[in-house]
C-alpha positions as CSV (number, residue, x, y, z in Angstrom):
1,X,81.3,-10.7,37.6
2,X,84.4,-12.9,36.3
3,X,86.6,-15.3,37.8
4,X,89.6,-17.0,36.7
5,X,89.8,-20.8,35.2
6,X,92.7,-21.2,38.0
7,X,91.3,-20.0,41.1
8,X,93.4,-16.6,41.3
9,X,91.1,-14.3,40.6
10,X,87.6,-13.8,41.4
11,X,85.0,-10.2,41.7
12,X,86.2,-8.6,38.7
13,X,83.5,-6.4,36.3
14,X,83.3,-7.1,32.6
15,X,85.5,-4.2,31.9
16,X,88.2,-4.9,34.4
17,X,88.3,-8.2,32.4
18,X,88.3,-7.0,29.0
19,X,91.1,-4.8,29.7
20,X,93.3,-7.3,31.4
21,X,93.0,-9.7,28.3
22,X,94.0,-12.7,30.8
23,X,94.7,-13.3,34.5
24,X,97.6,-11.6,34.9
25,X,98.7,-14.5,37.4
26,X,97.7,-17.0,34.7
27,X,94.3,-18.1,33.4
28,X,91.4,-16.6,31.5
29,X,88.2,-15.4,32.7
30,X,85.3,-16.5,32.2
31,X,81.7,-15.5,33.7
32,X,80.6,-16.2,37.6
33,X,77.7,-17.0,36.3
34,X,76.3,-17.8,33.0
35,X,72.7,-15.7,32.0
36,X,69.8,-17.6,30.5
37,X,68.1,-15.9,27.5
38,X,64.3,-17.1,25.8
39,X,65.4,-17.4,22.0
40,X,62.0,-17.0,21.3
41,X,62.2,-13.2,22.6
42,X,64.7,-12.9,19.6
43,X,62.3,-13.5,17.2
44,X,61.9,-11.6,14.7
45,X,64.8,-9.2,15.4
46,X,67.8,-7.9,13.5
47,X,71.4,-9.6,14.1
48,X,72.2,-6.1,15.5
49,X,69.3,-6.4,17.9
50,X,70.1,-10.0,18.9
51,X,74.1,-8.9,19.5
52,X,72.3,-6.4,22.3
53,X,70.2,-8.9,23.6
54,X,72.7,-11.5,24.0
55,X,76.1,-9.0,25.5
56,X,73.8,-7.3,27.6
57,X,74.1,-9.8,30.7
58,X,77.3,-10.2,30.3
59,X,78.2,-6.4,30.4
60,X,75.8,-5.3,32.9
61,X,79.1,-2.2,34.0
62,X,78.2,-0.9,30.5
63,X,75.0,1.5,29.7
64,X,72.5,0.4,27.2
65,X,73.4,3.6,25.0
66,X,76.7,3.0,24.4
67,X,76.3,-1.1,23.8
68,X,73.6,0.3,21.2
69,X,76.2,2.1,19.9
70,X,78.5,-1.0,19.4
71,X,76.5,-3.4,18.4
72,X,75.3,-0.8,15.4
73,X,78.4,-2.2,13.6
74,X,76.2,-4.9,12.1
75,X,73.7,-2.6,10.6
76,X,75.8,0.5,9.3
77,X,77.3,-1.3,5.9
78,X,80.6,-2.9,7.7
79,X,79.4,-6.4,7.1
80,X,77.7,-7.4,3.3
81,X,74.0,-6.9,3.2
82,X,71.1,-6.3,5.6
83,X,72.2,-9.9,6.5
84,X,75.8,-10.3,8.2
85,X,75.6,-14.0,8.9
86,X,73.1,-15.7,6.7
87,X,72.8,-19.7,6.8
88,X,72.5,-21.0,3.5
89,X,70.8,-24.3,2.7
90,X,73.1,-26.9,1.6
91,X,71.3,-30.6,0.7
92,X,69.9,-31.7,4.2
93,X,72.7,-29.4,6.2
94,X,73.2,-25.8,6.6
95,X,76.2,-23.5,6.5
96,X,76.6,-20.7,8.2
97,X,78.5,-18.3,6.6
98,X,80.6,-16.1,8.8
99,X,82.7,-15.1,6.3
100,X,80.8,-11.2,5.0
101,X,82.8,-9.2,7.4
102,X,86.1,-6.5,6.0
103,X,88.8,-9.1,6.0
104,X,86.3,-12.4,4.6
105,X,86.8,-14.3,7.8
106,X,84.9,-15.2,11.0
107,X,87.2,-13.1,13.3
108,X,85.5,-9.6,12.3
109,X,82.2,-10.9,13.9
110,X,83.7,-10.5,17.1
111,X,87.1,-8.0,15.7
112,X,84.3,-5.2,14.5
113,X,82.9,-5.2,18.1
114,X,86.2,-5.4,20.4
115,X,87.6,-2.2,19.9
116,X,85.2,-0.1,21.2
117,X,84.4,-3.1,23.9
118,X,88.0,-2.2,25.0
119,X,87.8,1.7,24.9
120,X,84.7,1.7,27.1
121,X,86.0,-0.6,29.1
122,X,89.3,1.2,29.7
123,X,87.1,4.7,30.6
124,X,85.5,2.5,33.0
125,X,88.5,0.8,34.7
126,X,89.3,4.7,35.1
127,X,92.9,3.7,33.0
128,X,94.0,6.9,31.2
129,X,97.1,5.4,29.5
130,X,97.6,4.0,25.7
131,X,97.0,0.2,25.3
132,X,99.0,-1.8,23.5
133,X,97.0,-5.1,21.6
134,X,99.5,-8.1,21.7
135,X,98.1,-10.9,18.6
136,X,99.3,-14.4,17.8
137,X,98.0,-15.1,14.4
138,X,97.1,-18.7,12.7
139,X,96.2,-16.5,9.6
140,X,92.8,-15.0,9.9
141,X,92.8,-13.0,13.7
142,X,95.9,-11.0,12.2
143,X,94.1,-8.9,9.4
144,X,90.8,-8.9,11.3
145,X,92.4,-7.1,14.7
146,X,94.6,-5.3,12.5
147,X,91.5,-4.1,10.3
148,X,89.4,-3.3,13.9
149,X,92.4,-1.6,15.5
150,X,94.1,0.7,12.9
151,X,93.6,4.5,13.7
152,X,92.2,3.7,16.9
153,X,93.3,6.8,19.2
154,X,95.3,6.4,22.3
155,X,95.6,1.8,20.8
156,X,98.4,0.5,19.2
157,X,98.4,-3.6,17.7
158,X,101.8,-5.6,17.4
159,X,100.3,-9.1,15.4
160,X,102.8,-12.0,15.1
161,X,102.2,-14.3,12.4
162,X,104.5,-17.5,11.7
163,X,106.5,-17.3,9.1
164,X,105.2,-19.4,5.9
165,X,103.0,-20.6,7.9
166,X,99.7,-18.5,6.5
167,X,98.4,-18.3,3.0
168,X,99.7,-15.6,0.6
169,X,96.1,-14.1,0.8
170,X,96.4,-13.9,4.6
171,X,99.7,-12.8,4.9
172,X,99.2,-9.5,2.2
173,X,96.0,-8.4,3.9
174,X,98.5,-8.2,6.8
175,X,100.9,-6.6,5.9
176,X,98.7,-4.0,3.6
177,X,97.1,-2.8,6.3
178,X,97.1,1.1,6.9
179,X,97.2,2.5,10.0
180,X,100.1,4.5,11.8
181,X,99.4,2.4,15.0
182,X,99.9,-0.9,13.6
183,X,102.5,-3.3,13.3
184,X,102.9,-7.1,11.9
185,X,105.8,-9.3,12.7
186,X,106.8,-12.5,10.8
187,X,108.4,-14.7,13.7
188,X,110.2,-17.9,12.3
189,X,108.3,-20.3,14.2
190,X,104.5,-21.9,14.3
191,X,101.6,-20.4,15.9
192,X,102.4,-22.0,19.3
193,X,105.3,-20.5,19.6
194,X,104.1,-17.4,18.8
195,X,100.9,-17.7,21.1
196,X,103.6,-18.8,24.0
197,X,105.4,-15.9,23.7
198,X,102.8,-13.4,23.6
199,X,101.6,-15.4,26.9
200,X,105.3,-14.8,28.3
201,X,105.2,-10.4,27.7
202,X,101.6,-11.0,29.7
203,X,103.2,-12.6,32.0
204,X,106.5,-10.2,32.1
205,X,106.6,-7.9,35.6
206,X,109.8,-6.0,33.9
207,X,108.1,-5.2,30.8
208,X,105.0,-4.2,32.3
209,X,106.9,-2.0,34.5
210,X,109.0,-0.6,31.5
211,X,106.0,0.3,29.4
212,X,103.8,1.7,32.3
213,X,106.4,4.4,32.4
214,X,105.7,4.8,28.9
215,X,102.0,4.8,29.6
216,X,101.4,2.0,28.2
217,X,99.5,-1.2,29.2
218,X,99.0,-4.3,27.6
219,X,95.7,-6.3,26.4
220,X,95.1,-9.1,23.5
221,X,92.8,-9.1,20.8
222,X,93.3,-13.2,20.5
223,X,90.2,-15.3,21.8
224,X,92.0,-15.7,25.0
225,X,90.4,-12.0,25.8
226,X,86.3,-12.3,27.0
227,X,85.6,-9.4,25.5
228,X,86.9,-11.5,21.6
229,X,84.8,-14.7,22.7
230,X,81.6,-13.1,23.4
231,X,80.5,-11.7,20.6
232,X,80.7,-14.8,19.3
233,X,78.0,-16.4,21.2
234,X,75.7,-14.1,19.1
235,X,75.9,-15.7,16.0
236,X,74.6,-19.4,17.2
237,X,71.4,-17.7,18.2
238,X,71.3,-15.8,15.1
239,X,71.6,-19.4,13.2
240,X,68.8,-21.0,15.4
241,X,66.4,-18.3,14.7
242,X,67.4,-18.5,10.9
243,X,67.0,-22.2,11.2
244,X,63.4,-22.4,12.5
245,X,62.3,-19.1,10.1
246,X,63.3,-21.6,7.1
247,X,61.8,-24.5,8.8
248,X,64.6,-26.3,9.6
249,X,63.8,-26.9,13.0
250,X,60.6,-27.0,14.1
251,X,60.0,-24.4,17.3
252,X,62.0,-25.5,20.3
253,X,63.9,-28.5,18.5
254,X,67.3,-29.3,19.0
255,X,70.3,-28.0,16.3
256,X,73.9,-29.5,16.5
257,X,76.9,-27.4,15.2
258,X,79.7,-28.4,13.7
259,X,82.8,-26.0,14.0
260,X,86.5,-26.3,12.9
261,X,88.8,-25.8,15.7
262,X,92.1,-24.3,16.3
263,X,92.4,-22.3,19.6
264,X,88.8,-23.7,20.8
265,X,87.2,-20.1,21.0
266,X,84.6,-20.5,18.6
267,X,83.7,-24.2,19.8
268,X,83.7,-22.3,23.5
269,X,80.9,-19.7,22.1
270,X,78.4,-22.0,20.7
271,X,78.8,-24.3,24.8
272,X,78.4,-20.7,25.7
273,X,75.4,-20.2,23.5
274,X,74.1,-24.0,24.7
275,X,74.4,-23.2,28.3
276,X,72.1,-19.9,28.5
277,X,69.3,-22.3,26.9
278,X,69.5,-22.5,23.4
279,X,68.7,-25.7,21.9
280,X,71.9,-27.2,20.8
281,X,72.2,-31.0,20.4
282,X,75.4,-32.2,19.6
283,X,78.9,-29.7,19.5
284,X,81.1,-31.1,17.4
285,X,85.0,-30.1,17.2
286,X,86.4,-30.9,13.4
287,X,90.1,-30.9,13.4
288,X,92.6,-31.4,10.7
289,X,96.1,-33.3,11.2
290,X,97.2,-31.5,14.0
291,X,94.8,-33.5,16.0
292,X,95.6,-33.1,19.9
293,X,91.9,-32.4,20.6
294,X,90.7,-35.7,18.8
295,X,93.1,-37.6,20.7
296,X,92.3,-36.2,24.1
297,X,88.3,-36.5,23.3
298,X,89.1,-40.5,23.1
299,X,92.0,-40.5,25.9
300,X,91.2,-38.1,28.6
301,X,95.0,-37.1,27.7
302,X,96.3,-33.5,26.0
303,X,99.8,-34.2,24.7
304,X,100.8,-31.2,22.9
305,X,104.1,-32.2,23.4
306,X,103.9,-33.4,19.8
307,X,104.9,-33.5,15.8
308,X,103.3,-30.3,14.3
309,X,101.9,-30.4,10.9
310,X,101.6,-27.0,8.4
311,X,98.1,-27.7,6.5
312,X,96.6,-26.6,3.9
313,X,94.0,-25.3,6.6
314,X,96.5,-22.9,8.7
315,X,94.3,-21.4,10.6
316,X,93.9,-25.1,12.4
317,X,97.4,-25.5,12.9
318,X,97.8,-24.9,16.4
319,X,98.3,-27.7,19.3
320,X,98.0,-25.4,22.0
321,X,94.4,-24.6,21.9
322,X,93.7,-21.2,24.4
323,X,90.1,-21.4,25.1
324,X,90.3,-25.4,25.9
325,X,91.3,-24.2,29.4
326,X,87.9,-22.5,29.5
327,X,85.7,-25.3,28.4
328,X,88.0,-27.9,30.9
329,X,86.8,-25.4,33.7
330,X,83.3,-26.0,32.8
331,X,83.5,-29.8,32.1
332,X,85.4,-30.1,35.8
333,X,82.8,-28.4,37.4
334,X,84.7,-25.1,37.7
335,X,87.4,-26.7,39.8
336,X,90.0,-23.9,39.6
337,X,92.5,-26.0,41.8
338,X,92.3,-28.7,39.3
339,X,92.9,-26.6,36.1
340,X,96.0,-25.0,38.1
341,X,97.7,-28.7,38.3
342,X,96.8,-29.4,34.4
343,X,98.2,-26.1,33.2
344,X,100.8,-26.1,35.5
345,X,104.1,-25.4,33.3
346,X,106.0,-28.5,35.0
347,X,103.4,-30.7,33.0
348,X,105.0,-29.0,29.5
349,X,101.3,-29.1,27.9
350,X,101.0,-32.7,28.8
351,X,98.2,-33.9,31.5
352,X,95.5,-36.3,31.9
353,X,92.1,-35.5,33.4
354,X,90.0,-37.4,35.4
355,X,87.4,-39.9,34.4
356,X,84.6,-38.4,35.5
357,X,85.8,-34.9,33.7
358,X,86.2,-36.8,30.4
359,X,82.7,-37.9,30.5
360,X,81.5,-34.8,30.9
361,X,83.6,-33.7,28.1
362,X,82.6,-36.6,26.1
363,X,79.1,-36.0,26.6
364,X,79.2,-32.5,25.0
365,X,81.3,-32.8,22.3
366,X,82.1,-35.0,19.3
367,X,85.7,-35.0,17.8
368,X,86.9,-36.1,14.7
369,X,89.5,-35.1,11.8
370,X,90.3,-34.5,8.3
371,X,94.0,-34.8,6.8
372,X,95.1,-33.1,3.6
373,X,93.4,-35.4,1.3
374,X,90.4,-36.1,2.5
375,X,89.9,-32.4,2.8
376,X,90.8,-31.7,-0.9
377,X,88.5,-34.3,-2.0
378,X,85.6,-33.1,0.1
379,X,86.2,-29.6,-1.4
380,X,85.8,-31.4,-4.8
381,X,82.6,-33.6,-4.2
382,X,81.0,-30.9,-2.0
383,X,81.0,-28.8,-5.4
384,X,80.0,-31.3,-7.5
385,X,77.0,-32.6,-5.2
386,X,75.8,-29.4,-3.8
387,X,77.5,-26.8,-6.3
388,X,79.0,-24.9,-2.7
389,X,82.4,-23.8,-2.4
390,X,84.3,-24.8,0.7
391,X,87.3,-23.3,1.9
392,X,89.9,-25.8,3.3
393,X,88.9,-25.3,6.9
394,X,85.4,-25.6,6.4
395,X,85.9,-28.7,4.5
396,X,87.3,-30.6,7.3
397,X,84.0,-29.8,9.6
398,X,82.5,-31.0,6.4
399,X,84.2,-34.2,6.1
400,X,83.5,-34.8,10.1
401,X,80.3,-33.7,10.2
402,X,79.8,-36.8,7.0
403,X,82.0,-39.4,9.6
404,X,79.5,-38.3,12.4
405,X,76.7,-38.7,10.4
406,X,78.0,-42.6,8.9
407,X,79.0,-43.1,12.7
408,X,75.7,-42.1,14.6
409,X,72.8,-41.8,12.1
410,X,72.2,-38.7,14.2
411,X,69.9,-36.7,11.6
412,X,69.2,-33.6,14.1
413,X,69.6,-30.5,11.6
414,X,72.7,-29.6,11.6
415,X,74.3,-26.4,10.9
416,X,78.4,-26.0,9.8
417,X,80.2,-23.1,10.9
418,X,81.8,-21.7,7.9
419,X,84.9,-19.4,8.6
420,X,86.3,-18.6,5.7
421,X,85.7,-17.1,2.4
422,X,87.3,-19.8,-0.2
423,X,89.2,-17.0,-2.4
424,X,91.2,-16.4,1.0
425,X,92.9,-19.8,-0.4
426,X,91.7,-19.6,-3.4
427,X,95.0,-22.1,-4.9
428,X,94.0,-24.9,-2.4
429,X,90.4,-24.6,-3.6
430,X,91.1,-24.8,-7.1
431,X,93.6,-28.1,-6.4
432,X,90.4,-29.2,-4.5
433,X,88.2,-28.6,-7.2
434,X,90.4,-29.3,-10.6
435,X,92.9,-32.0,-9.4
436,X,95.3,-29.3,-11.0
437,X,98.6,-28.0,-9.7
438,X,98.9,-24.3,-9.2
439,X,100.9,-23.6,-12.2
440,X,98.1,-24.3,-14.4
441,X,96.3,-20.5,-13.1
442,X,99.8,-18.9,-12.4
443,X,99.9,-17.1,-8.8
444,X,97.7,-16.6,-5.7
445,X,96.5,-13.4,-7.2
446,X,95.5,-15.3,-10.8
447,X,94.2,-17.9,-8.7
448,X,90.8,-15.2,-7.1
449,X,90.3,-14.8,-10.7
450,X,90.5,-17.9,-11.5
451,X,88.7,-19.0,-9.0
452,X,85.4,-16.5,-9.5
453,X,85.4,-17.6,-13.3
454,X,85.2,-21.4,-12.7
455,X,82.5,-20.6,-9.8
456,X,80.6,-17.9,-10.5
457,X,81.2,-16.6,-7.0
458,X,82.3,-13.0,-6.1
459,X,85.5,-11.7,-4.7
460,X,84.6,-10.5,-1.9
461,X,85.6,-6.7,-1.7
462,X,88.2,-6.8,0.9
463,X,90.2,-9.1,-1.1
464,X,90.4,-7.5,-4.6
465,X,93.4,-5.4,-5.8
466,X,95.6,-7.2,-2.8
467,X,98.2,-7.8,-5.2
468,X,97.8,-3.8,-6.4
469,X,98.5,-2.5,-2.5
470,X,101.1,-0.8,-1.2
471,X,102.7,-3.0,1.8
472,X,105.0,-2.0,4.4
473,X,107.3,-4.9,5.2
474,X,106.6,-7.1,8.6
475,X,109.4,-6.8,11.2
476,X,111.1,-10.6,11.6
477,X,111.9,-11.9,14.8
478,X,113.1,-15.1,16.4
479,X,110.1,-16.5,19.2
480,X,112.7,-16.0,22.1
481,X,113.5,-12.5,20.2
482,X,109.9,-11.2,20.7
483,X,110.0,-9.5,23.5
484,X,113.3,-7.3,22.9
485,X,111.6,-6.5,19.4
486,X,109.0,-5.1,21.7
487,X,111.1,-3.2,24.1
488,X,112.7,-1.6,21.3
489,X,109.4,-0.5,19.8
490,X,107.7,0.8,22.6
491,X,110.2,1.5,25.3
């Protein structure tokens, strides 16, 4: 069963919760209980056989013939190769590389999966009416719900992207998507603002009213929704197992991960993954300049109440980080009443926790950061020492991971969630790499090219031709406009 973060809620089935998205009342749900699982009883299996093994406590309201079904998306030539997620050695590290998905980014690990997680779920809930999949974007979720989503029957997907504030890579695989049910929006404003607004329609009696005479309900495809976080458990098993088959762990030994961190969902999956047993060490959260999560790992205080900074690492640029409520509900001891008070909207994303919670918090994860430069310059020496390619999100966990390891000495094997394909900013890369401004390989679309002839490295297939697609321009919109742009959509 799932509960809410705030107390609100409680009883509900994994379907009722994968519809809803969030509490409707405010907060996220999250599992009554969390399963234990034996890695060893994964080894030897397929990622496809793992996903089953992991989602099946969680989804005990669905049967094992249509989870079968779902999971088959990792084995049926949607993701490259009989691998989906392979970890690649890298000099005493590993990298796992989440990146072999449609749209070259972590998000169709768990994008692939939630569509049909949401259909059956609907059939379940005994809801009959059309949903309609509300998505903030920081860059990458945009193409990979819009990719999952399109030509779904009875589903339509709205994604709202900040304005100039994703790559040109990011923003065409947008906006080039096919699909009579979908629809991207370019809202002048930064990710928080869109996130916030999307939170606001959740949270809108009038509109839900409007479009349930419409037949319409609403859901998310953003991490905020269980059924987008927990596929994403699946993978840190699937890098454990690879990790001991290579013998980079011995049998039973502890791994740390390191994972760069915008909205906190992926850093939430691998606690997740930790908590049902398997051998994690240290988390640790890599940020870039928009730092409100290094800060509160050292204060106890999360002021996001604060200058915002556009990166070269967009999909980090985000100060109000979703799933952080999630992990603060753990780390309190799942004190609903006390999460309430924090998030309370009088607080204006500003509160301070208690000692004893920020030990806890402390005590699980380590936080550091990477600005601009650094994270150009680790790009550069990364390929020169190790002959890898980072992207520019990557290369932040990389450049914490290398401060934690100068810090601590801690010489656990540790694995680095890569989330990216580096041809998704390919121009960044090349600065990283060359020193060189951009004219020196003309534009974005040079710049793949470029990029594959000074590496050696694919395109992966999802991003060739871009350039060559036919696009259907995004809708523009104001944050406070969102919701009108909505109602003259759908209602």
């Amino acid at each position: 069963m799932y509960e809410s973060t705030r107390g609100n809620l409680s009883g509900q089935r994994a379907s009722q919760a994968i519809t809803l998205g969030m509490v409707p009342s405010g907060g996220l749900f999250v599992p009554s209980t969390v399963p234990t699982l034996n890695w060893q009883d994964l080894q030897g299996l397929t990622y496809r056989d793992v996903a089953m093994r992991v989602l099946t406590p969680y989804l005990p309201d669905f049967s094992e013939a249509v989870l079968s079904k779902i999971v088959n998306v990792y084995a049926d030539g949607t993701f490259d190769g009989p691998n989906p997620v392979p970890l690649v050695s890298v000099g005493n590290f590993g990298v796992l590389e989440l990146w072999h998905g449609p749209t070259a980014a972590f998000k169709d690990m768990a994008l692939q999966v939630l569509p049909d997680l949401l259909k059956v779920s609907l059939k379940l809930f005994n809801r009959d009416e059309d949903v309609l999949i509300l998505v903030a974007t920081s860059g990458d979720t945009g193409k990979a719900a819009l990719e999952g989503f399109k030509n779904r029957e009875g589903m339509h997907i709205v994604v709202f992207y900040p304005e100039g504030g994703v790559s040109p890579v990011q923003e065409r695989q947008m906006t080039t998507t096919e699909g009579a049910n979908t629809h991207v929006v370019a809202v002048n404003g930064n990710f928080d603002e869109c996130q916030t607004a999307v939170k606001r329609i959740f949270a809108s009696k009038a509109l839900k009213e409007q479009l349930q005479e419409k037949d319409l309900i609403f859901s998310s495809a953003n991490s905020i929704n269980w059924g987008r976080l927990l596929p994403q458990i699946v993978y840190y098993f699937w890098a454990y197992l690879q990790a001991v088959e290579q013998g980079k762990v011995t049998p039973g030994g502890k791994m740390n991960v390191v994972v760069p961190t915008g909205n906190f969902g992926n850093l939430q999956a691998a606690y997740y993954a930790k908590r049902m047993g398997l051998p994690i060490g240290r988390i640790i959260c890599a940020s870039n300049k928009n730092n409100v999560l290094v800060d509160f790992f050292a204060t106890g205080v999360y002021q996001s109440q604060r200058d915002f900074f556009q990166t070269i690492s967009p999909s980090m640029d985000i100060l109000i980080s979703s799933n952080f409520e999630r992990f603060l509900y753990e780390m309190s001891g799942r004190n609903g009443d006390q999460i309430q008070i924090w998030y309370d909207a009088n607080n204006q994303g500003t509160f301070t926790v208690d000692p004893v919670t920020l030990k806890q918090c402390q005590d699980t994860v380590y936080a550091g950061w990477a600005d601009e430069e650094e994270t150009l310059e680790t790009i550069s020496r990364s390929y020169k020492t190790y002959q890898y390619v980072f992207d520019p999100h990557t290369a932040v966990a990389m450049k914490v991971y290398e401060d934690y390891l100068s810090a601590t000495n801690d010489q656990t094997f540790t694995v680095i969630a890569s989330t990216a394909s580096p041809f998704k900013f390919a121009s960044n890369v090349l600065i990283g790499l060359e020193g060189k401004k951009q004219e020196s390989w003309g534009d974005e679309w040079k710049a793949l090219d470029y990029l594959s002839q000074v590496t050696g490295w694919k395109i992966p297939i999802g991003l060739q031709g871009l350039d060559k697609k036919p696009a259907k321009p995004a809708d523009t919109s104001e944050p406070e406009g969102i919701m009108e742009l909505l109602q003259k959509m759908f209602t």
